[in-house]
C-alpha positions as CSV (number, residue, x, y, z in Angstrom):
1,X,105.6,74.6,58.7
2,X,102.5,74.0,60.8
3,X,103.5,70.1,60.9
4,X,100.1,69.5,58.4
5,X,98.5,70.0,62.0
6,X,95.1,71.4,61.0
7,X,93.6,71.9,64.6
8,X,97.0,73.3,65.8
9,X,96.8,75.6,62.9
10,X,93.1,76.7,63.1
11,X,93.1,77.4,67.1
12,X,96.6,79.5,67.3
13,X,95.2,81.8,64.2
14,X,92.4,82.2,66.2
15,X,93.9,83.0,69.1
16,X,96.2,85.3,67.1
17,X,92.9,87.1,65.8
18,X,91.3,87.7,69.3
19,X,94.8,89.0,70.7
20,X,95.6,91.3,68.2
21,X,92.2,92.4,67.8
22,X,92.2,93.3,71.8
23,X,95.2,94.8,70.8
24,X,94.8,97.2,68.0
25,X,90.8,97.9,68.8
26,X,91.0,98.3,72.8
27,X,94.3,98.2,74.5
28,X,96.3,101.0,72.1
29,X,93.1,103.5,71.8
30,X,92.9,103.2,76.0
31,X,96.7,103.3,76.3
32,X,97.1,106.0,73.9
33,X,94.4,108.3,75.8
34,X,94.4,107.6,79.5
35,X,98.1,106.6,79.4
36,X,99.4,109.2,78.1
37,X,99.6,113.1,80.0
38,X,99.3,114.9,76.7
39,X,100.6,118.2,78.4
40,X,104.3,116.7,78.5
41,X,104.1,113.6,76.6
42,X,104.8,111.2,79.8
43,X,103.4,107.7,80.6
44,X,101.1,106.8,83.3
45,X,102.9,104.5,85.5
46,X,99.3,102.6,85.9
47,X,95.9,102.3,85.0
48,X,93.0,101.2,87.9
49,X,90.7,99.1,86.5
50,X,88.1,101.8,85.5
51,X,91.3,102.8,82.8
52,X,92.1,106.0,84.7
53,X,95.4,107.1,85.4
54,X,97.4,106.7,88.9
55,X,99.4,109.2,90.6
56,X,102.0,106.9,90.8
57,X,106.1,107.8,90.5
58,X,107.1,107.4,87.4
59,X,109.9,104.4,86.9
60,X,112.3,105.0,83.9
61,X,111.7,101.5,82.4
62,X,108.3,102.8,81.8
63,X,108.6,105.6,79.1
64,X,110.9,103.7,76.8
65,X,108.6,100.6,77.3
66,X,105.9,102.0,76.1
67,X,107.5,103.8,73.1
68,X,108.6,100.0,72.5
69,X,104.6,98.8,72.7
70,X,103.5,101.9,70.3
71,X,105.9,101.7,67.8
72,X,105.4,97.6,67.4
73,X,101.5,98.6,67.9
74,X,102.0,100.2,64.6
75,X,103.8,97.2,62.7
76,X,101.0,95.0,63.9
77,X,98.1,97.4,62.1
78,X,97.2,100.0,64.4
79,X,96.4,103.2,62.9
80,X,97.0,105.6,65.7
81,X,99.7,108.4,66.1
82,X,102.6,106.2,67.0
83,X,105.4,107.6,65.7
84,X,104.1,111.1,68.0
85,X,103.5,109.3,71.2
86,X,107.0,107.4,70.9
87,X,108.9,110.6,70.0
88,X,107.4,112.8,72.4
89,X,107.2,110.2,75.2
90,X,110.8,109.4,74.8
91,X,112.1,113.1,74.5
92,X,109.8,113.3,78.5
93,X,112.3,110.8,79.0
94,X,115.6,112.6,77.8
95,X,114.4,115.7,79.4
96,X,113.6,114.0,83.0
97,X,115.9,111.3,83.7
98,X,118.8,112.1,82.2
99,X,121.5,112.5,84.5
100,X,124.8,114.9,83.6
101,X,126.8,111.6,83.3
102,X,124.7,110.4,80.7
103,X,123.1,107.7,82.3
104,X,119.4,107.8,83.4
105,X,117.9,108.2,86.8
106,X,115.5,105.7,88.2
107,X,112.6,107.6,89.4
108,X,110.3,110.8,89.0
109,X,107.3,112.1,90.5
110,X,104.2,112.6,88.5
111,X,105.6,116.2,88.0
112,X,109.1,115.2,86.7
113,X,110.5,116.5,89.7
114,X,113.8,114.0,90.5
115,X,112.8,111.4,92.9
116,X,116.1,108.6,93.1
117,X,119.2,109.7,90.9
118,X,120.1,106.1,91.5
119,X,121.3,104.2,88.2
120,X,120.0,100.6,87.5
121,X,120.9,98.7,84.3
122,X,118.2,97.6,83.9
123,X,116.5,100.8,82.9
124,X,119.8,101.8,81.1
125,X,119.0,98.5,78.9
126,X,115.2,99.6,78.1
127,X,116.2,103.4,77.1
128,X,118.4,102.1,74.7
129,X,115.6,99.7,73.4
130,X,113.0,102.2,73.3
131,X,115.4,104.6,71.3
132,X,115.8,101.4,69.2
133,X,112.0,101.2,68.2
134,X,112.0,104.8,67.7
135,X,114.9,105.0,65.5
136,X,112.3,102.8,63.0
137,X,109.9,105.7,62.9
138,X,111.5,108.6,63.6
139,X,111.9,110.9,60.7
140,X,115.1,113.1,62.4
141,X,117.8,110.3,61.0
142,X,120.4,109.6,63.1
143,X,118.5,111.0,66.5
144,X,118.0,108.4,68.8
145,X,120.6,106.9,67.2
146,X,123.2,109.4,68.9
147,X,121.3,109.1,72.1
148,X,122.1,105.7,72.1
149,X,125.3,106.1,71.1
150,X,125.7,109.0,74.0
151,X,124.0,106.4,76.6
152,X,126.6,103.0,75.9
153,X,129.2,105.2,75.6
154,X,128.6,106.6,79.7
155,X,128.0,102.2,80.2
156,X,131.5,101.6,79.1
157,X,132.7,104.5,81.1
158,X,130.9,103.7,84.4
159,X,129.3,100.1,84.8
160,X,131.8,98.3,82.6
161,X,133.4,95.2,84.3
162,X,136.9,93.9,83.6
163,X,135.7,90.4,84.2
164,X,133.2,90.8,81.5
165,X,129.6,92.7,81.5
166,X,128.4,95.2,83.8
167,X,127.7,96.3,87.3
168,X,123.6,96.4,88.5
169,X,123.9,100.5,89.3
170,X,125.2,103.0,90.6
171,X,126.3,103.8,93.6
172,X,127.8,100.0,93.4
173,X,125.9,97.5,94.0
174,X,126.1,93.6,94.6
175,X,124.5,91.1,93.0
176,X,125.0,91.1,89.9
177,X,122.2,90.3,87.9
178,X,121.8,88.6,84.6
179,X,118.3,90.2,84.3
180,X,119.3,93.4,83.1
181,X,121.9,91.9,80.6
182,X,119.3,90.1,78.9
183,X,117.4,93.2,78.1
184,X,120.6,94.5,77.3
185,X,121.2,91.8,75.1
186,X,117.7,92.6,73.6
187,X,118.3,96.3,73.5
188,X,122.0,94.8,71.3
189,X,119.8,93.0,68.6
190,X,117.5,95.6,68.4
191,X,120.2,97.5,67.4
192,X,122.3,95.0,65.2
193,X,119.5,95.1,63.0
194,X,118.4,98.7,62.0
195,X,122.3,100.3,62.7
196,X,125.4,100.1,60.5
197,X,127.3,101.0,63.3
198,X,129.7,97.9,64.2
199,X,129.8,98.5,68.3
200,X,125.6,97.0,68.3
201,X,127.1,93.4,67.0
202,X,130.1,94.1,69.4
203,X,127.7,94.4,72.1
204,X,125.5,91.3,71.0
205,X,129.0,89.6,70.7
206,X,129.9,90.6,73.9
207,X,126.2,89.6,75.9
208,X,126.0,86.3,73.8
209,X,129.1,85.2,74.9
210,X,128.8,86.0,78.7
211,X,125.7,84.3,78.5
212,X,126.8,81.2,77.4
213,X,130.1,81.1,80.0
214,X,128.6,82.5,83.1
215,X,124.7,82.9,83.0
216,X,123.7,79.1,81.8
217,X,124.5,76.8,84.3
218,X,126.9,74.5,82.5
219,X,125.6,71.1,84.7
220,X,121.7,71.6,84.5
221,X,121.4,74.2,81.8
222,X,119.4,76.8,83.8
223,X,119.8,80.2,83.6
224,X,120.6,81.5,87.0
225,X,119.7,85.1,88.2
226,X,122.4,86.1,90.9
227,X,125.7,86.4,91.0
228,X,128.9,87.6,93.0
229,X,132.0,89.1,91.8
230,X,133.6,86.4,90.0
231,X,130.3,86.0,88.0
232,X,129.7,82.9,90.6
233,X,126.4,82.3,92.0
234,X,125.8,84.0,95.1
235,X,125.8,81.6,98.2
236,X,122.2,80.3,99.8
237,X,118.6,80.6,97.8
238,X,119.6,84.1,96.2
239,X,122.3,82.2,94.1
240,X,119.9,79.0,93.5
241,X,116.7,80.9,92.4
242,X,116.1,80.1,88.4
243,X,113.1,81.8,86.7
244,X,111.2,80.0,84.2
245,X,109.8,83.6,82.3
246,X,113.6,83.8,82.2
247,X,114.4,80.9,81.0
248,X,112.2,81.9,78.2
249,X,112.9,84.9,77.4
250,X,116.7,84.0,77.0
251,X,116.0,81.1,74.4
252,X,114.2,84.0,72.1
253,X,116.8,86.3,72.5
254,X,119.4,83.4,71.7
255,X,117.3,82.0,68.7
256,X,117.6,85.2,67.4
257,X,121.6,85.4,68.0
258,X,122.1,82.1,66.6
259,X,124.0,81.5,63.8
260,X,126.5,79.5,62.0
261,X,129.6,81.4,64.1
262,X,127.5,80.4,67.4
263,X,125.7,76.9,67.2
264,X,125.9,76.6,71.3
265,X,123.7,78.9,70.9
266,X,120.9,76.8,69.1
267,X,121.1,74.5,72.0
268,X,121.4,76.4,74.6
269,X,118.2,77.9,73.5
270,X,116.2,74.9,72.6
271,X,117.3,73.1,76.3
272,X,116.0,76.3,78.0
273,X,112.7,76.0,76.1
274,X,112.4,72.4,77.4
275,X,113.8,73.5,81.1
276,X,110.6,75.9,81.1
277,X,108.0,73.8,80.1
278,X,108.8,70.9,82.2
279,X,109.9,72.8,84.8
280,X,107.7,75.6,85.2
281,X,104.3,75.1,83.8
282,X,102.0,74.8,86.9
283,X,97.6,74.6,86.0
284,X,98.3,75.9,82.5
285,X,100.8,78.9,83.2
286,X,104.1,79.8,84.1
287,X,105.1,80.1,87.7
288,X,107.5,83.2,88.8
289,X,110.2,81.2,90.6
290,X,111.7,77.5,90.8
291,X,114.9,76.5,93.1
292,X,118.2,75.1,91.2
293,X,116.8,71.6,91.4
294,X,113.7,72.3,89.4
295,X,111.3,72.2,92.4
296,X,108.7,75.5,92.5
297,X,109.6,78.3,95.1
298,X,107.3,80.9,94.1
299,X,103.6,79.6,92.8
300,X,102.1,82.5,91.8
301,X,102.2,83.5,88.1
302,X,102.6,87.1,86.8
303,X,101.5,88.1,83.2
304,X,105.0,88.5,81.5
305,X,106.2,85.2,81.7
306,X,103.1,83.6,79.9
307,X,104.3,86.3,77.1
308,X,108.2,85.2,77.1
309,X,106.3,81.5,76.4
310,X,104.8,82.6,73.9
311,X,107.7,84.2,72.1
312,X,110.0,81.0,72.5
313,X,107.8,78.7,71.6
314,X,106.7,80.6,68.3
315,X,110.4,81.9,67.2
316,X,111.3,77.7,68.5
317,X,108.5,76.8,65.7
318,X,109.3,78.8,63.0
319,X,113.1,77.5,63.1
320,X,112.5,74.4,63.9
321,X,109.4,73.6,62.0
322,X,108.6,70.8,65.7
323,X,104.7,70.1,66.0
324,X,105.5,71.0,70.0
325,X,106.3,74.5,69.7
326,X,103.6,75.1,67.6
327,X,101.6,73.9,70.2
328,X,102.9,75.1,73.4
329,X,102.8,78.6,71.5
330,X,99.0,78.4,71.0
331,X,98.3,77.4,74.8
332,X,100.7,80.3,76.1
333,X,98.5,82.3,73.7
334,X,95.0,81.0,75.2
335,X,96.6,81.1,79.2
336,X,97.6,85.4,78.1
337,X,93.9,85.5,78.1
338,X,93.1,84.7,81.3
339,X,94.9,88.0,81.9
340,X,93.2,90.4,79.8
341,X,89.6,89.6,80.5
342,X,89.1,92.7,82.4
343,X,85.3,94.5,82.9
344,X,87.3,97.6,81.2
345,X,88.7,96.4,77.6
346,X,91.9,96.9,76.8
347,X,93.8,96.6,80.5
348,X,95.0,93.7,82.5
349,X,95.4,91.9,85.8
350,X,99.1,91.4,87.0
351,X,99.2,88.5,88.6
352,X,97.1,84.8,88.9
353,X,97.8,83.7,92.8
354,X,98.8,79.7,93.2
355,X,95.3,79.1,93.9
356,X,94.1,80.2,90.7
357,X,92.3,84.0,92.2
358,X,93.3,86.8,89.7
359,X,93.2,89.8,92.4
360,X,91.7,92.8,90.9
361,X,94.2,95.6,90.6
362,X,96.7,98.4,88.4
363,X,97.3,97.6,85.2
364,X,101.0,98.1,85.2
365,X,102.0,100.2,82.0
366,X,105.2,97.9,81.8
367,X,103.3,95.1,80.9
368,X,102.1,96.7,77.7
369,X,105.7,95.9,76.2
370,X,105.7,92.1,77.2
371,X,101.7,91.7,75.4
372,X,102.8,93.5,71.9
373,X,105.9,91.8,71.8
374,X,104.2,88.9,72.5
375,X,101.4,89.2,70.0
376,X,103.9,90.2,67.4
377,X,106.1,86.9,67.5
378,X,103.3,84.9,67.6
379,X,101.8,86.9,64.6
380,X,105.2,86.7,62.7
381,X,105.4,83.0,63.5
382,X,102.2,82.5,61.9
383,X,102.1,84.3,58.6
384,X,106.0,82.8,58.1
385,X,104.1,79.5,58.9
């Protein structure tokens, strides 16, 4: 429940009015048009801030990403061709990055033409979370199913780890990272819920797990970025850096884990939650980077960690039922604002510099995932109540 808080309850529905009316009423119709090459189904890497599209390389993230944003665009009310601009974006995707491995390249020029046949995990996390959200819609059962199927199958084979997750790439590649396993992990639950197929709660088993034992730091509770062989942090500032938007973003991903087998998990969460707002909340938004010891290394503040906010603190307040959460969701909600009040409707500015200037610039496509996933926790949050 809302805590009987009347003024917490008024100003985050609000808020949740303005952002998903931005949402369905300016950012999808712009998105769907100028972001999309209708002549092969791709996604613009970026917008400029008249909303035309940039000749930029196209990163893989991007394409299941956006599939991701339509498709949730669609459970949120918009009445646009969703289910077509996942399903052909993502088949752009299959066609272009898909290496004869089975795992995905990293980058493509504007004319699909092969730019790095590198492999990150990271991008190997979002195709399988794209093919996720298009699994939902698609009417061809079972056909991103199999892709996904195909894609973890080529992860086991050539990133898997004895000592427990997986490498960053291919060719190999030191750090590892517990970035991309959290998208992973993401990608898992995604998965867990729409398959039958036991080897999506093996995986969340699997990420969950490492999580707890290697990622959360078991003195100060922080969720460390870098890591060496052992699953150690790496020596000097790589292995001290601790990201609040992380921090974040892992306690939704847990909440949504937890369960009676994994009550860590709860905790873990919740301490994370309270690591991040005491921690990294700088003039009303989250900061990109803190130091080990709490202190801030990195003032500036991009866009998608005032989102992962906003998902914590509204799954947190659904669960938990705390007055706080409710509240720390609705001021995430209000500083996501501060983002999207562009002259052109419907884009965004990146990143707010430590001294407060918004520099004008693209509108990253990857962002669009962050805002609708955002705007659909909070809108879930809300109607559960």
């Amino acid at each position: 429940m809302l805590a009987g808080n009347s003024a917490v309850t008024t100003e985050a529905w609000r808020i949740q009015r303005h952002l998903q009316s931005w949402l369905l009423n300016e950012a999808c119709p712009l998105w769907a048009s100028a972001g999309v090459d209708e002549s092969t189904g791709g996604f613009a890497e970026s917008l400029d801030q008249d909303g035309a599209p940039l000749a930029h390389p196209r990163r893989a993230r991007v394409h299941p990403r956006q599939a991701y944003a339509f498709v949730h665009a669609a459970e949120l009310g918009w009445a646009g061709r969703a289910g077509d601009i996942a399903e052909r974006g993502l088949q752009y995707f299959v066609e272009k990055y898909r290496r004869s491995d089975g795992l995905y390249r990293t980058l493509v020029g504007v004319d699909g033409a092969p730019l790095d046949d590198s492999v990150l995990l990271y991008d190997q996390a979002f195709a399988l979370l794209g093919m996720a959200a298009a699994h939902k819609l698609s009417g061809r059962a079972g056909k991103w199913e199999r892709h996904a199927e195909e894609l973890l199958a080529a992860l086991h084979r050539q990133l898997k780890r004895s000592r427990g997750g997986f490498d960053a790439g291919l060719p190999d590649r030191l750090p590892l990272l517990s970035n991309p396993h959290m998208h992973l992990f993401e990608a898992a639950l995604e998965w867990r819920d729409s398959s039958a197929n036991p080897l999506w709660h093996t995986l969340t088993e699997d990420l969950g797990g490492l999580a707890l034992a290697h990622f959360i730091d078991p003195v100060n509770g922080v969720v460390r970025e870098m890591f060496d062989a052992a699953w150690s942090p790496m020596p000097g500032i790589a292995g001290r850096i601790v990201e609040p938007g992380h921090q974040f973003e892992w306690a939704w991903l847990l909440l949504r884990w937890r369960g009676e087998s994994h009550p860590e998990a709860l905790h873990a969460a919740l301490n994370l939650i309270e690591i991040g707002e005491r921690a990294g909340i700088r003039n009303g938004v989250v900061v990109d980077a803190l130091l080990d010891d709490l202190t801030v290394h990195t003032a500036s503040a991009r866009l998608w960690p005032q989102t992962e906010r906003l998902k914590a603190a509204s799954l947190a307040a659904t669960l938990t039922g705390a007055s706080q959460h409710w509240t720390r969701a609705a001021a995430a909600a209000h500083s996501l604002l501060r983002y999207l009040a562009t002259p052109t409707r419907g884009l965004w500015q990146d990143r707010l510099e430590a001294d407060g200037t918004l520099p004008v610039g693209p509108a990253p496509a990857s962002n669009f995932y962050h805002i609708v996933a955002a705007i659909l926790a909070f809108t879930r949050a809300l109607q559960r109540g």
